[in-house]
N, C-alpha and C positions, 0 to 999 in steps of 0.2 A: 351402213352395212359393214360387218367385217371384211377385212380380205376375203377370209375361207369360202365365204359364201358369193362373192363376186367372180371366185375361181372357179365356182360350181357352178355357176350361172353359167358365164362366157367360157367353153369349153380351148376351143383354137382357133387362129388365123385359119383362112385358108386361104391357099396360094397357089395361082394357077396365072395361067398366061390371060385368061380372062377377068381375075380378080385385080392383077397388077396394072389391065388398062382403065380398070374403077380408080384404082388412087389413083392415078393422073386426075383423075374429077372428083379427086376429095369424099373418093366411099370405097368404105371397107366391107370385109364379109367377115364372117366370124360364126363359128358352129356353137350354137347356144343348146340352153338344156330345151327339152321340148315342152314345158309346161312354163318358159318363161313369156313373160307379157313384153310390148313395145317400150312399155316405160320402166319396167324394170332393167330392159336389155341400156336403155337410155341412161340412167341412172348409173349402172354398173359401168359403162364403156368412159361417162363423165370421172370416175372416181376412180377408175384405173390409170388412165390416160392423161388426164386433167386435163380437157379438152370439153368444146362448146359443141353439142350434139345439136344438128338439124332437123336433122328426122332418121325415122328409122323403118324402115318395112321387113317383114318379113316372110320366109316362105316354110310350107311344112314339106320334108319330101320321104314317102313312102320307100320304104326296102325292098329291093330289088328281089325277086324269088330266084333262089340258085340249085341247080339240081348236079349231083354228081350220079353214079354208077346205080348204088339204090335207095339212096337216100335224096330230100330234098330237103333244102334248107331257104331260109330267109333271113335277111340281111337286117338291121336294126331301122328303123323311123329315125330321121334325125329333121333338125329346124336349123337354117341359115338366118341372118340377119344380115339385112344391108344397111349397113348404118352411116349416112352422110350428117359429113362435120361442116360446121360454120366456117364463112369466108375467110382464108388466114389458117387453118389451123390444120395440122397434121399428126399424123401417130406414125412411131419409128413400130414397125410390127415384130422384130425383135426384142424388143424391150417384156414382152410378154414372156418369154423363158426363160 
């Protein structure tokens, strides 16, 4: 895979008080494209990172509906991936920008 298409896949970190107590146990989150697969996300996170992927699960999460004055809106569908690395190995999550 080229870069470009590994950038398109794996969108960003995400980073939150509850994604930072995952790396303490060696798993990442990362907002991925929504029509990506588990071994693609695999694939892509090994060839970024250079790192040994254990597994990877993911979640699909629906857009929230948002209403203002008279209009209603809705929020985009996006896909998480949790992706846990082999024993030893880690990713600097900076390294990504």
């Amino acid at each position: 895979m080229k870069s470009e298409i590994l950038y398109t896949l794996i969108h960003a970190p995400i980073l939150s008080e509850k994604t930072m107590r995952l790396a303490d146990q060696n798993q990442y989150v990362f907002k991925v494209d929504i029509k990506s697969t588990k071994l693609q996300i695999k694939s892509a996170v090994e060839k970024m990172f250079d790192v040994k992927v254990a597994a990877v699960g993911t979640a699909t999460l629906l857009g929230k509906v948002k209403r203002t004055k008279n209009r209603i809106g809705k929020r985009s569908d996006f896909k998480k991936a949790y992706v846990t690395l082999a024993e030893g190995q880690t990713i600097n999550i900076t390294e990504m920008q």
